[in-house]
N, C-alpha and C positions, 0 to 999 in steps of 0.2 A: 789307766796308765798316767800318772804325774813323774813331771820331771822337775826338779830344782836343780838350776846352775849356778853354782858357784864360783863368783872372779877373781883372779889375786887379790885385786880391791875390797872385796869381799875378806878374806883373810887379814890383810893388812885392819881393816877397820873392827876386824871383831879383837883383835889386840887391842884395839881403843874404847872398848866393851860396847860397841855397837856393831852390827850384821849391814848393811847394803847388797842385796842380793837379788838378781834379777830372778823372777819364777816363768817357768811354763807348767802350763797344768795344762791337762786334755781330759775333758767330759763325755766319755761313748755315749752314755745317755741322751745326750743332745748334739754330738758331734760338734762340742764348741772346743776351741782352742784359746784359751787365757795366757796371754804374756803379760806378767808385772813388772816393770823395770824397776819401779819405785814404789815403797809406800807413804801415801801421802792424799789429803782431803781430795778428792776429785768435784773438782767447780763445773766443768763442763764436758760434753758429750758429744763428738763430730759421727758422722757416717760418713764415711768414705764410700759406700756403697750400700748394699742393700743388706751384705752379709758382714763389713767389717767395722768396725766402732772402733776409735780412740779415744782415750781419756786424757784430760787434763787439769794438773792442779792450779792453786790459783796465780801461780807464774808463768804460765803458761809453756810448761813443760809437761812431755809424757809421760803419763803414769804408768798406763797399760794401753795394750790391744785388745780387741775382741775378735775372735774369727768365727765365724758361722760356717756350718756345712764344712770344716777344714781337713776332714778327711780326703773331700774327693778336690779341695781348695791348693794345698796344702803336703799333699803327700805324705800322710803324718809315720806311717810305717818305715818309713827311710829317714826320718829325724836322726840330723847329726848335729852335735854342736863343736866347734875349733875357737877357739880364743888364739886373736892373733897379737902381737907383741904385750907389753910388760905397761 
């Protein structure tokens, strides 16, 4: 199962011949859940715990999450996504 979400932001920016678009991917193989908000060099790597990782570029901004085990983490069968205002 992959998901790609696409935000207005997203639209408006691919008018400016570039894409900004946040990704979810889910891997059943390993039951990991990958969120990218950005892409961009990742300089650093936190855990948050044992099963979640964040990434960081060199601004110190997120890039992505990692989720481990996010099926039973997560509830990934009931994934919804709502974009709230403009």
């Amino acid at each position: 199962m992959n998901f790609t979400i696409v935000t207005s932001s997203s639209v408006i920016a691919a008018s400016q011949s570039f894409v900004h678009a946040m990704k979810v991917r889910y891997f059943p193989d390993t039951d990991t859940l990958y969120i990218e908000f950005r892409v961009s060099d990742v300089v650093e790597t936190k855990d948050l715990d044992e099963n979640t990782q964040v990434d960081f570029d060199r601004g110190g901004s997120i890039c992505a999450i990692t989720i481990e085990h996010a099926n039973e983490r997560a509830d990934l069968p009931h994934f919804s996504f709502e974009q709230v205002g403009t």
